[in-house]
NUMARRO-693254 format. One record per residue (C-alpha): residue number from 0; residue in one letter; x, y, z. Coordinates in nm, 2 decimals, decimal comma. Layout:
# NUMARRO-693254
{rec NUM "A" {X Y Z}}
...
//
This chain:
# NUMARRO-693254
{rec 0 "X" {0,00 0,00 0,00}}
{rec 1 "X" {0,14 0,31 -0,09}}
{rec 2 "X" {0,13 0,55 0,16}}
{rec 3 "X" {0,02 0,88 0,17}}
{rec 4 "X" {0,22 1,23 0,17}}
{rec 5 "X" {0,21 1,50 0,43}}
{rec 6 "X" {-0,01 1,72 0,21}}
{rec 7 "X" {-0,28 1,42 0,17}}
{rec 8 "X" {-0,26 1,36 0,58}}
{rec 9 "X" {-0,35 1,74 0,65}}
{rec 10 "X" {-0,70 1,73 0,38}}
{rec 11 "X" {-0,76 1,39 0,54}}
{rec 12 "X" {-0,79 1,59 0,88}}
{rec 13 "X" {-0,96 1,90 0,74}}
{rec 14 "X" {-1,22 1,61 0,58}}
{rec 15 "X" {-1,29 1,46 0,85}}
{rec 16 "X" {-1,33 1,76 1,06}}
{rec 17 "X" {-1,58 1,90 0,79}}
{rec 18 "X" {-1,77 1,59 0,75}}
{rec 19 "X" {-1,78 1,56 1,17}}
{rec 20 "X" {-2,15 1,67 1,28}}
{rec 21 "X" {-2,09 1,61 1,60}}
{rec 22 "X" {-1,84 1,82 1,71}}
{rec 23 "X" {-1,65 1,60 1,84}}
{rec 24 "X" {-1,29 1,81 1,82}}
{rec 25 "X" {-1,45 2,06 2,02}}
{rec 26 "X" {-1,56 1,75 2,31}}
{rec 27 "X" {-1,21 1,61 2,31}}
{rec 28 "X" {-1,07 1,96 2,37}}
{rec 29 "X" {-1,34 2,03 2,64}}
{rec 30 "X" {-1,26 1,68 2,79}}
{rec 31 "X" {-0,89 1,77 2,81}}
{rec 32 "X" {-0,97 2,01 3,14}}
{rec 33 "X" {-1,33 2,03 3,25}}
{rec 34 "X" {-1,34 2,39 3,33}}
{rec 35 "X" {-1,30 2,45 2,94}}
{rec 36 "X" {-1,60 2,60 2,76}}
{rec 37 "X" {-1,67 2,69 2,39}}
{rec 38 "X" {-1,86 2,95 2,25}}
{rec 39 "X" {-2,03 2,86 1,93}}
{rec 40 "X" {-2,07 3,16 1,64}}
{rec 41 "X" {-2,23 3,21 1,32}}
{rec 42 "X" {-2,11 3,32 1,06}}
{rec 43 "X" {-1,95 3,63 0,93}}
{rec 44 "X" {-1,76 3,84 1,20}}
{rec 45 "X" {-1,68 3,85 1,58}}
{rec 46 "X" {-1,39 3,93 1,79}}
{rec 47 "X" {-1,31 3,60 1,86}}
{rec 48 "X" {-1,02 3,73 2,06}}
{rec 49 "X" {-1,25 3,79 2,33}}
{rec 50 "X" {-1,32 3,40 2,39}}
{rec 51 "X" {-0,97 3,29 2,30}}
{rec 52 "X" {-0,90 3,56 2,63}}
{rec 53 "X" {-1,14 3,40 2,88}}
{rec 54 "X" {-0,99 3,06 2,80}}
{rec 55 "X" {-1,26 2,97 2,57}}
{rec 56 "X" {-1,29 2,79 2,25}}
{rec 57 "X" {-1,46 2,95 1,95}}
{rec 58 "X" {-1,64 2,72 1,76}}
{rec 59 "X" {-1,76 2,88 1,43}}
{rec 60 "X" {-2,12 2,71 1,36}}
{rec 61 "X" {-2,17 2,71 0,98}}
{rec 62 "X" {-2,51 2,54 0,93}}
{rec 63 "X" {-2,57 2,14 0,84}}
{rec 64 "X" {-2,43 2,15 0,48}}
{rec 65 "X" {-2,53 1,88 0,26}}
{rec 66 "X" {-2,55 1,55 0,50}}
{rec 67 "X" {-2,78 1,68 0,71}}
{rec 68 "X" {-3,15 1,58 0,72}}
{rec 69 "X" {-3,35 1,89 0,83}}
{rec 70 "X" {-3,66 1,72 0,95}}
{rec 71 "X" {-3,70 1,96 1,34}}
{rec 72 "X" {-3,59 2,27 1,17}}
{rec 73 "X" {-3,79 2,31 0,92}}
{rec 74 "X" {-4,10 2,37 1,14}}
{rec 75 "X" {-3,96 2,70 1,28}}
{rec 76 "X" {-3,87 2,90 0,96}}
{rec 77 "X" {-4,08 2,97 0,68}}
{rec 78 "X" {-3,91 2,78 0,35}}
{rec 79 "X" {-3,88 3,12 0,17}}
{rec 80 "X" {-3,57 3,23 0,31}}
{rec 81 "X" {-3,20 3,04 0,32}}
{rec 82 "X" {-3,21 2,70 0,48}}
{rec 83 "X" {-2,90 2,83 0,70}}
{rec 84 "X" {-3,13 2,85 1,00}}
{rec 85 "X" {-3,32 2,57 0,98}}
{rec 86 "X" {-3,04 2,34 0,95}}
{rec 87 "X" {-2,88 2,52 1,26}}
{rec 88 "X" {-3,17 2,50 1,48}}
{rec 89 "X" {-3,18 2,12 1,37}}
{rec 90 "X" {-2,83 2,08 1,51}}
{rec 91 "X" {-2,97 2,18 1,83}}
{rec 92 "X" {-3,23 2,02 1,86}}
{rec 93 "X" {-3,09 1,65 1,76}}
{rec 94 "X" {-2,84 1,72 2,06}}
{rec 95 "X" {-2,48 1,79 1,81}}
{rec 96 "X" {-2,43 2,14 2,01}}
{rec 97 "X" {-2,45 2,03 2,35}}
{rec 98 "X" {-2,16 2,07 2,38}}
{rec 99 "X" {-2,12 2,42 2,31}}
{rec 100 "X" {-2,20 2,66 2,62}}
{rec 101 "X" {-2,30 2,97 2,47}}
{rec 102 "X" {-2,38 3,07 2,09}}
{rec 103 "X" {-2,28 3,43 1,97}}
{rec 104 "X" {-2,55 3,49 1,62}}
{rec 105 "X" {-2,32 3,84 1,44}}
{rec 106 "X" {-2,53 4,12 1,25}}
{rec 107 "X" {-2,53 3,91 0,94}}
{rec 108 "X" {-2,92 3,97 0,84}}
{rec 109 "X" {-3,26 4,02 0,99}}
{rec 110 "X" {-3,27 3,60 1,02}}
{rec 111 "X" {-3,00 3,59 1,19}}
{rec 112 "X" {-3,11 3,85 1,43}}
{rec 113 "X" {-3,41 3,59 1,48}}
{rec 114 "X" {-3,25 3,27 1,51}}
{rec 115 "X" {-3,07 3,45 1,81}}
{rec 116 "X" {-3,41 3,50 1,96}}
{rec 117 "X" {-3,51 3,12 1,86}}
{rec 118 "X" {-3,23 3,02 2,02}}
{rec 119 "X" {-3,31 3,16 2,33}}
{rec 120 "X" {-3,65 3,02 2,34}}
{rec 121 "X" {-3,51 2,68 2,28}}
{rec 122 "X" {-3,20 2,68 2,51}}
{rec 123 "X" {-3,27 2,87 2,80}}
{rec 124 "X" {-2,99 2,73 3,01}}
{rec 125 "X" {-2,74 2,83 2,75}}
{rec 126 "X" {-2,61 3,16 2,70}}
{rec 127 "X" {-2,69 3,33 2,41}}
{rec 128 "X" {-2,58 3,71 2,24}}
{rec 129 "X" {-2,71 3,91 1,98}}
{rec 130 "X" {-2,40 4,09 1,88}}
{rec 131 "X" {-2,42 4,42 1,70}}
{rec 132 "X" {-2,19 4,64 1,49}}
{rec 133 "X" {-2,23 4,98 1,43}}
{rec 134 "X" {-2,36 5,14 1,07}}
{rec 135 "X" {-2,14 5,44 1,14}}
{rec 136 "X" {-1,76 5,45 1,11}}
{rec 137 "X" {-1,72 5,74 1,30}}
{rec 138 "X" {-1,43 5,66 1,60}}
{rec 139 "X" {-1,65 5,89 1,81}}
{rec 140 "X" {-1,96 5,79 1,75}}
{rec 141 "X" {-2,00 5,39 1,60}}
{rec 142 "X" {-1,63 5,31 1,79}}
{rec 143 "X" {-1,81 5,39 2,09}}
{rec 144 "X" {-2,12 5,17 2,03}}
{rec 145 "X" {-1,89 4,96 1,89}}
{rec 146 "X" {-1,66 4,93 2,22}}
{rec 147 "X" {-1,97 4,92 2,42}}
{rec 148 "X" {-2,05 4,61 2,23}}
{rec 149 "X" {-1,75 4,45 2,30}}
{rec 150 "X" {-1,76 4,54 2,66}}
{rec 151 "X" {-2,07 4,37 2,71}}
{rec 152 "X" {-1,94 4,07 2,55}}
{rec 153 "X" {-1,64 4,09 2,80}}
{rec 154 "X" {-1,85 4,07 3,08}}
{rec 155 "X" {-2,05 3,79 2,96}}
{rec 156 "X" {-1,78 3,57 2,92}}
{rec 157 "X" {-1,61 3,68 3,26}}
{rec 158 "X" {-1,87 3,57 3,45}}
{rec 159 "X" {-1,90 3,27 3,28}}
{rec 160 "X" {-1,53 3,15 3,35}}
{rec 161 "X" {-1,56 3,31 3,71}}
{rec 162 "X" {-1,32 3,61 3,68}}
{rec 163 "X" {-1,27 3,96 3,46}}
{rec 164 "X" {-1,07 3,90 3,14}}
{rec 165 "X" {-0,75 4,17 3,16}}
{rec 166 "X" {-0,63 4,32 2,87}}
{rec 167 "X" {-0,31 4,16 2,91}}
{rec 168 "X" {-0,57 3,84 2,81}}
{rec 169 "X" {-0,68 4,04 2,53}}
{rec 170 "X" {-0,36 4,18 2,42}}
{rec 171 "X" {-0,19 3,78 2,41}}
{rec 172 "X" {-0,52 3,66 2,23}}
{rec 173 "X" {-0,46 3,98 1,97}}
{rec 174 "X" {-0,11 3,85 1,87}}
{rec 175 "X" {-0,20 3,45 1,86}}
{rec 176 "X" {-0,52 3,58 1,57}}
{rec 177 "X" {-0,30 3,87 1,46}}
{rec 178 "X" {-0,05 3,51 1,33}}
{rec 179 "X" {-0,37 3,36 1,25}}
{rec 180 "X" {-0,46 3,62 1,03}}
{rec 181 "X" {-0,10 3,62 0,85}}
{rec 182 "X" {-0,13 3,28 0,78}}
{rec 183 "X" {-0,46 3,29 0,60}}
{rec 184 "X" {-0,34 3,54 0,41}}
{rec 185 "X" {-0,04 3,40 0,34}}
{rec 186 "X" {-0,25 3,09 0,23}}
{rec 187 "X" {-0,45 3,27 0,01}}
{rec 188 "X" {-0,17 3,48 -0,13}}
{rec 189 "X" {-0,02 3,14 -0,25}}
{rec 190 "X" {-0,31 3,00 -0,36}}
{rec 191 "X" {-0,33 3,31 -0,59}}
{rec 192 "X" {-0,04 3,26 -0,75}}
{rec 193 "X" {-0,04 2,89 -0,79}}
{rec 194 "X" {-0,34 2,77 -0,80}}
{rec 195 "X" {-0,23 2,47 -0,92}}
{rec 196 "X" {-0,08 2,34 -0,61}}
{rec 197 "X" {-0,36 2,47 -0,37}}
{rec 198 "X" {-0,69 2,40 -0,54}}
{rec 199 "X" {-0,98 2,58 -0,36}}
{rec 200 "X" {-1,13 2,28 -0,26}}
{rec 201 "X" {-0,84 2,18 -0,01}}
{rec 202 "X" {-0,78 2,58 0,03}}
{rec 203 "X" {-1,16 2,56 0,20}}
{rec 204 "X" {-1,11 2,23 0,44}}
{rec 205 "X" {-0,83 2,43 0,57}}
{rec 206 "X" {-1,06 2,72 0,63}}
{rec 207 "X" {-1,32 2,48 0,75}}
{rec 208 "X" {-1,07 2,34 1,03}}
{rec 209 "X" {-1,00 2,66 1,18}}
{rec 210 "X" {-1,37 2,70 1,28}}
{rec 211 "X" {-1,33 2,38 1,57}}
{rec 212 "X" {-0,99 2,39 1,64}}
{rec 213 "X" {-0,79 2,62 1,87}}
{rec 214 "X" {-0,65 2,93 1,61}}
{rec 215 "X" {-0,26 2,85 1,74}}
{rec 216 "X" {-0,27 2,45 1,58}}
{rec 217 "X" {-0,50 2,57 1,33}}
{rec 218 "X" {-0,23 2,87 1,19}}
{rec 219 "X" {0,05 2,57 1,23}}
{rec 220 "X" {-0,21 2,32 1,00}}
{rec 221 "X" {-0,20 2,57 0,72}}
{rec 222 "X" {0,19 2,69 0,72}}
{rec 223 "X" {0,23 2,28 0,70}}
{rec 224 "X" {0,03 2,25 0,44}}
{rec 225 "X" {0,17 2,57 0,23}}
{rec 226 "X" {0,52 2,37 0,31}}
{rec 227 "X" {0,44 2,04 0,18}}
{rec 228 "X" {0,24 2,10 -0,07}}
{rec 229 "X" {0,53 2,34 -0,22}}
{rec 230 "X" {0,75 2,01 -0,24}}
{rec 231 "X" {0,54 1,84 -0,49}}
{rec 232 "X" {0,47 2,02 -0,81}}
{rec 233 "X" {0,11 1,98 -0,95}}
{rec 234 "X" {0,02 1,98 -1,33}}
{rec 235 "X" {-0,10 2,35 -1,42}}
{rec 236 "X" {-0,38 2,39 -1,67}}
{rec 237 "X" {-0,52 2,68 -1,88}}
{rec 238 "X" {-0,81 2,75 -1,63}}
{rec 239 "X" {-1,00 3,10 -1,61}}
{rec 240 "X" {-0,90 3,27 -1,27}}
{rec 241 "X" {-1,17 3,44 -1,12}}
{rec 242 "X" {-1,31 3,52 -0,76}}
{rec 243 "X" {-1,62 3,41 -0,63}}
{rec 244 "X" {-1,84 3,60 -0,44}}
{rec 245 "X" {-2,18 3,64 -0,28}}
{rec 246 "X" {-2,06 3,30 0,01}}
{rec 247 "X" {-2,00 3,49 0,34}}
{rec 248 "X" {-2,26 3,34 0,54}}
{rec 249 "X" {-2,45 2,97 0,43}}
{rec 250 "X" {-2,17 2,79 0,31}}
{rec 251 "X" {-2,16 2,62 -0,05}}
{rec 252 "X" {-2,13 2,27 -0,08}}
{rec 253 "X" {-1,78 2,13 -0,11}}
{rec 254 "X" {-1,89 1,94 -0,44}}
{rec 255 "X" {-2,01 2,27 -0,60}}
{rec 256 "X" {-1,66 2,39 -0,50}}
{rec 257 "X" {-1,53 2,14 -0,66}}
{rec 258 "X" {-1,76 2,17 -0,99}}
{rec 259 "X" {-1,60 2,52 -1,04}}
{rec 260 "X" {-1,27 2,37 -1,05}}
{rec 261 "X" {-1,37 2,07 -1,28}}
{rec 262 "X" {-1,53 2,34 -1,50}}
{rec 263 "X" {-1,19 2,53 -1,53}}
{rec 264 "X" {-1,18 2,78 -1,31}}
{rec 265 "X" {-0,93 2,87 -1,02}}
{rec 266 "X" {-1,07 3,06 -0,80}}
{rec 267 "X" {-0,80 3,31 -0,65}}
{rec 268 "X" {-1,02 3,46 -0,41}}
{rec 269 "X" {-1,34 3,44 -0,22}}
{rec 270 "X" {-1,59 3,55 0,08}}
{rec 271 "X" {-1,62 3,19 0,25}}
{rec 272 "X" {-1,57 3,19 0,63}}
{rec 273 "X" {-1,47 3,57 0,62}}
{rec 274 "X" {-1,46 3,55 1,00}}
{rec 275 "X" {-1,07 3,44 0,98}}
{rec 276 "X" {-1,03 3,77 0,71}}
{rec 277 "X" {-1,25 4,01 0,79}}
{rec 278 "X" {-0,97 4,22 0,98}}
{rec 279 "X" {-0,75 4,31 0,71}}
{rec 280 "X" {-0,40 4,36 0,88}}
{rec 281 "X" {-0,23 4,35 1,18}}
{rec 282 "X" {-0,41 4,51 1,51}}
{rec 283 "X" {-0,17 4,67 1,78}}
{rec 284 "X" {-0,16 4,48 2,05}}
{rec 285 "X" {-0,01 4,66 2,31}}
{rec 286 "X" {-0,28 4,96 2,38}}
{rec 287 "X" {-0,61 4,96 2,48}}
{rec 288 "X" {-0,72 4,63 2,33}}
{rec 289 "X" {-1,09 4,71 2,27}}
{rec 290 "X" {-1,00 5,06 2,10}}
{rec 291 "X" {-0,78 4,87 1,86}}
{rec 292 "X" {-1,01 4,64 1,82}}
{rec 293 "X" {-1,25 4,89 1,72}}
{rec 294 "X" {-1,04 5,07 1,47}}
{rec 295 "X" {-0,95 4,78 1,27}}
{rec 296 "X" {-1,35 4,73 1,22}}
{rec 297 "X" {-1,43 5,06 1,14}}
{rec 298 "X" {-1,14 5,17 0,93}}
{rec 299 "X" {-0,93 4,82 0,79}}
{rec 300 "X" {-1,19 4,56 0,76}}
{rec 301 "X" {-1,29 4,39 0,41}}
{rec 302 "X" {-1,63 4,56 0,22}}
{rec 303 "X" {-1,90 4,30 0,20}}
{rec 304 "X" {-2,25 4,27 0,18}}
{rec 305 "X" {-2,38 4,27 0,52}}
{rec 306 "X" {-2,15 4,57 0,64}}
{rec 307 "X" {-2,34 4,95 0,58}}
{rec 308 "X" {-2,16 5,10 0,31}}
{rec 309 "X" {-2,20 5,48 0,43}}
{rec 310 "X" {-2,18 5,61 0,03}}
{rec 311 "X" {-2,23 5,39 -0,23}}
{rec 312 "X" {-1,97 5,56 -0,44}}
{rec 313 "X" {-1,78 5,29 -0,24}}
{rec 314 "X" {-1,95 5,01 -0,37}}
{rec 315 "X" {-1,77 4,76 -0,54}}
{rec 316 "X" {-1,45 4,87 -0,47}}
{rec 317 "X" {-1,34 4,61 -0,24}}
{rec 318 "X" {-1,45 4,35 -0,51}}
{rec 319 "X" {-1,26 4,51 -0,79}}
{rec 320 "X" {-0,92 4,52 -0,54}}
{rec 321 "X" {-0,98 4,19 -0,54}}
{rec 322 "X" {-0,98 4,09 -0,92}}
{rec 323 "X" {-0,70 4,32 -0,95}}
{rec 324 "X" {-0,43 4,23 -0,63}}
{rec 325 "X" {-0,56 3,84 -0,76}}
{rec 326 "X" {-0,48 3,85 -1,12}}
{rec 327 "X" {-0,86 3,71 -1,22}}
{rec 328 "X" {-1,01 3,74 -1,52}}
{rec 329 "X" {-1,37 3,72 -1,41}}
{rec 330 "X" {-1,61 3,72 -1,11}}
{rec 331 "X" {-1,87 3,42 -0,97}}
{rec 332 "X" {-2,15 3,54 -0,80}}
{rec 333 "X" {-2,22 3,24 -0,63}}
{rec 334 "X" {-2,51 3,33 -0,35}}
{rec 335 "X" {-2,75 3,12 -0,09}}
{rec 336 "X" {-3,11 3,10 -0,22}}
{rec 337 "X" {-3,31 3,40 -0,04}}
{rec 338 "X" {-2,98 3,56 0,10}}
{rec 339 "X" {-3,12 3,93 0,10}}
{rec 340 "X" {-2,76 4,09 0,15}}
{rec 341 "X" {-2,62 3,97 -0,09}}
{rec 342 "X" {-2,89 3,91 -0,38}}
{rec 343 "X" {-2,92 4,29 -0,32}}
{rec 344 "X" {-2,60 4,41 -0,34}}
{rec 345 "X" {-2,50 4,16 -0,67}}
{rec 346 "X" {-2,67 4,40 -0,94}}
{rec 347 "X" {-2,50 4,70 -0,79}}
{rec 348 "X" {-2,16 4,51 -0,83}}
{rec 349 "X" {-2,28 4,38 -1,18}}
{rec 350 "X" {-2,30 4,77 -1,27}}
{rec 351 "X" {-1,92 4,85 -1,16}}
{rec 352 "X" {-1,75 4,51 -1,30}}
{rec 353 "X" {-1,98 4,57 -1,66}}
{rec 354 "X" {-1,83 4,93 -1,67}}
{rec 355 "X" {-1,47 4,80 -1,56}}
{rec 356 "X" {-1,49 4,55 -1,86}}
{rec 357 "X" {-1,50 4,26 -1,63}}
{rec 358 "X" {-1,67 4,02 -1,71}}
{rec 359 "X" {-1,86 3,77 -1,45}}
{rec 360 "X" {-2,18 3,48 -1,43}}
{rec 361 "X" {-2,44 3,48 -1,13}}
{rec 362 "X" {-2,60 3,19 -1,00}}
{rec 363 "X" {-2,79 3,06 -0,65}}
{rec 364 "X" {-2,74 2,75 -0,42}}
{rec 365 "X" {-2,84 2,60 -0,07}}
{rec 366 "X" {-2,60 2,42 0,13}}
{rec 367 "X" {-2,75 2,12 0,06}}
{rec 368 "X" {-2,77 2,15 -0,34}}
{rec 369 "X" {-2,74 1,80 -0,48}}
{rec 370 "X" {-2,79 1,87 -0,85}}
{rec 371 "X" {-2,44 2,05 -0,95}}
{rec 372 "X" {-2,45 1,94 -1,31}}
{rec 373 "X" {-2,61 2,25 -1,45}}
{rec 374 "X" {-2,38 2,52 -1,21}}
{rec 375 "X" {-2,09 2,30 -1,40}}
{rec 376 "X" {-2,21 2,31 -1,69}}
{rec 377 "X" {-2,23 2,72 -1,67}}
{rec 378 "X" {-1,94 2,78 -1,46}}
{rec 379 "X" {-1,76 2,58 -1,75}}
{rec 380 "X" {-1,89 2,82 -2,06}}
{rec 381 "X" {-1,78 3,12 -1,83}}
{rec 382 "X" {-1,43 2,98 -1,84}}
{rec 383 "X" {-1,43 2,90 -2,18}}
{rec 384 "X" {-1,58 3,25 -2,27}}
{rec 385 "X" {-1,31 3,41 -2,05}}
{rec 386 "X" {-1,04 3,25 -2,28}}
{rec 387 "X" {-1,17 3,37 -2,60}}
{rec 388 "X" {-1,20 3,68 -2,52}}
{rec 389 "X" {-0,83 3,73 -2,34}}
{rec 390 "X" {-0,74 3,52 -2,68}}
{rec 391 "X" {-0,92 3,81 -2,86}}
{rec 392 "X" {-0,76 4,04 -2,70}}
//
């Protein structure tokens, strides 16, 4: 039997991570030290420096995906908006997030803001937070509310663990996601420029792992795998490089992943799991912790669909930085069924790639899309159009 390379051992891991409903990396962590607790969060953003300081585990809760049966869940959301919800509250229910202690639901969208009040109704002996962010990037006026926020959140978990988190805590948590950060980007930057050797699909497991295990093996997981997966060169083909957008909150499913790259595209960017990017450098961490914390939000955090854009002279910018600092050659809308945020924002960004000459293909999924034939078949005829037309050129 021939055995397996480093590179094959660390997607094995991610895999099975991914594919474990159960949670069970979080319960061998917890069953390490039984004062341990873990705080569960949707998607999108939270300063999940504040848990890693109270001694916490964050453990990013991303839905059912595809394997998931949603049988409990479906009676408590109406089946007009994403199945994100549903699938989460059917989680709860069938007893996989007992053993998180608390859940933190970020201002993602108005169903988000009620599943944090389902959630409540459902697990009153678990600690639950709405957590806000302001609409106003003012230092004075949203830092404020914005610190406030964060203060609250502070509290919270002090009294869970039993003592007030310092900001010596917060300062040490800072640096371990400020290295957390550089290594995602330093995974994506390589991704970017050879695609070849990290195809999205393994790019997203890695991703995927960071959401259950602690953020110090998880930054180590992905310099390994930029290391090993360096050593063994990979055949390159003439795909179209583009970026996919529109997947900040429900996930995609790992097959329609996958289709994209069967249909010739490498993807050299994207908005899945933006909790592990949404800061977009390094935050100071030796001041006042919550003030830096606020100013990377307000002033050096990425441009997506569920953050208030103040002007919308702004919009699309972010998006267009991307297809630039990337290299791409198109742009894949690629958004949840019923996902207000970003099914509004798409023709907006439609309107600034069309006048930048860039050109780009829109399409909807659920995370537990089973069909992927047809999103092949059109992802495929975008990257075929996409090399005519640079042939053209």
């Amino acid at each position: 039997m021939t055995a397996i390379t480093p590179v094959q051992a660390i997607v094995e891991r991610c895999q099975a991570l991914f594919d474990d409903l159960d949670f069970n990396a979080v319960k061998q962590w917890k069953a390490a030290d039984p004062a341990r607790k873990a705080i569960g969060y949707m998607p999108w953003y939270v300063p999940r420096e504040l848990i890693h300081a109270a001694g916490f585990l964050p453990v990013g809760i991303l839905g059912g995906g595809d394997s998931l049966e949603v049988i409990q869940g479906d009676a408590y959301y109406q089946s007009y908006i994403c199945r994100i919800p549903r699938s989460t509250i059917e989680l709860g229910l069938t007893g996989r997030l007992d053993c998180i202690d608390g859940m933190l639901f970020p201002s993602i969208c108005d169903v988000i803001r009620n599943l944090s009040g389902m959630w409540q109704v459902l697990f009153p002996e678990k600690y639950v937070r709405y957590f806000d962010v302001p609409q106003n990037y003012q230092d004075n006026v949203g830092g404020h509310f914005y610190i406030h926020e964060m203060q609250g959140l502070r509290e919270d978990l002090a009294k869970l663990r039993g003592k007030p988190i310092t900001d010596e805590e917060l300062n040490a948590s800072i640096r371990v996601y400020n290295d957390n950060r550089a290594a995602v980007r330093e995974l994506y930057a390589y991704r970017a420029q050879n695609p070849q050797q990290a195809p999205t699909s393994e790019v997203y497991l890695l991703g995927r792992a960071g959401m259950v295990l602690p953020p110090e093996e998880h930054t180590q997981l992905m310099r390994d795998y930029i290391r090993e997966t360096d050593k063994i060169p990979r055949p390159k083909r003439d795909n179209a490089r583009v970026v996919v957008t529109g997947s900040f909150c429900e996930q995609p499913p790992l097959a329609l992943i996958k289709s994209l790259e069967m249909a010739g595209c490498y993807v050299v960017d994207d908005d899945y799991m933006l909790v592990s990017r949404w800061l977009l450098d390094e935050v100071p961490a030796d001041a006042d912790p919550l003030d830096e914390l606020s100013k990377a939000f307000l002033h050096r955090s990425a441009s997506m669909a569920a953050k208030y854009d103040a002007t919308r002279a702004e919009k699309g910018v972010f998006l267009l930085k991307q297809v630039k600092t990337r290299g791409a050659e198109g742009v894949v809308f690629a958004a949840p069924s019923f996902c207000d945020p970003a099914l509004l924002e798409r023709p907006m960004l439609q309107d600034v790639l069309a006048k930048n000459n860039i050109p780009y293909t829109a399409f909807k999924y659920a995370e537990n899309t089973g069909q992927m034939a047809p999103i092949r078949e059109q992802a495929g005829t975008f990257a075929d159009s996409i090399k005519l037309w640079s042939d053209a050129a």
